[in-house]
N, C-alpha and C positions, 0 to 999 in steps of 0.2 A: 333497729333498722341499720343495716350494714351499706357504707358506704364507700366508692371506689377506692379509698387508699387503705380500709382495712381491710388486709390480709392476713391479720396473724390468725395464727392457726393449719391457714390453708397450705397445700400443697402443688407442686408443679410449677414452678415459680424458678426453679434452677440454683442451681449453689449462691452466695452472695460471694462478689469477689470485690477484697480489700486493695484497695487500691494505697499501694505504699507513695510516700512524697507526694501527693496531692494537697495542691494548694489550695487554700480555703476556700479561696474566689479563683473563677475562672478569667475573669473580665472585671476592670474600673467597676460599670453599672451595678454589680451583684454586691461587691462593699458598701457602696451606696445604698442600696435597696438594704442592706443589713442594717446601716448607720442610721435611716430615715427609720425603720419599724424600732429601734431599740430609743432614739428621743420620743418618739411618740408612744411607747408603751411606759416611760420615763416619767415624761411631762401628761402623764392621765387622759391623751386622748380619746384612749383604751387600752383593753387590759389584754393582757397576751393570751387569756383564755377563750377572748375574745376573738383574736386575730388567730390563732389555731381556730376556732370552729370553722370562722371564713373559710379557711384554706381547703378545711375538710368539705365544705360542701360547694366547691367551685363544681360546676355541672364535670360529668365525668369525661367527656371529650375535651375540654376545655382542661381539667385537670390531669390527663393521660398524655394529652399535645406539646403541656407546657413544660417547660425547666423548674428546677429548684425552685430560682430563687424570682423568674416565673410567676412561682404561684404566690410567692411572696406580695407581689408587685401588684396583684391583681387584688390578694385579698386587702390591701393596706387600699388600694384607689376605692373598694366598695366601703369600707369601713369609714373613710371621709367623704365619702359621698354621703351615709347614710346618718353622719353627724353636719352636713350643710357646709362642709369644706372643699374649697374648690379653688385650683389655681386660677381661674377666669377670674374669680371673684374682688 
């Protein structure tokens, strides 16, 4: 079953353009979102094999709408929701 981000293969997509001097991070938040998924793929929350499927199967509007790091963000809040972790808590 082929899912919104994969496109390999496909065509009509447009050249890719490389963007020279691009900063890793556009913004503080998106280090952070980097920094938060790389301790918890770390310390065994879960596993980043884990946290790639998340991302891949964020619904497709939701994953079309979002940024990078985005979907980062979204997939790492489902992933400690569905291990009982919560910042209210």
């Amino acid at each position: 079953m082929s899912r919104v981000n994969d496109v390999g293969g496909q065509t009509g997509f447009g050249a890719l353009e490389i963007e020279a001097d691009e900063p890793p991070f556009h913004a503080d938040w998106e280090a952070r979102v980097f920094a938060l998924n790389s301790v918890l793929v770390r310390n065994g929350v879960y596993r980043l094999d884990e946290f790639r499927d998340t991302v891949e199967r964020l619904p497709p509007a939701e994953y079309l709408a979002a940024s990078y790091y985005e979907r980062w963000l979204a997939a790492i809040e489902t992933l400690l929701e569905r291990r009982g972790v919560s910042a209210g808590d």
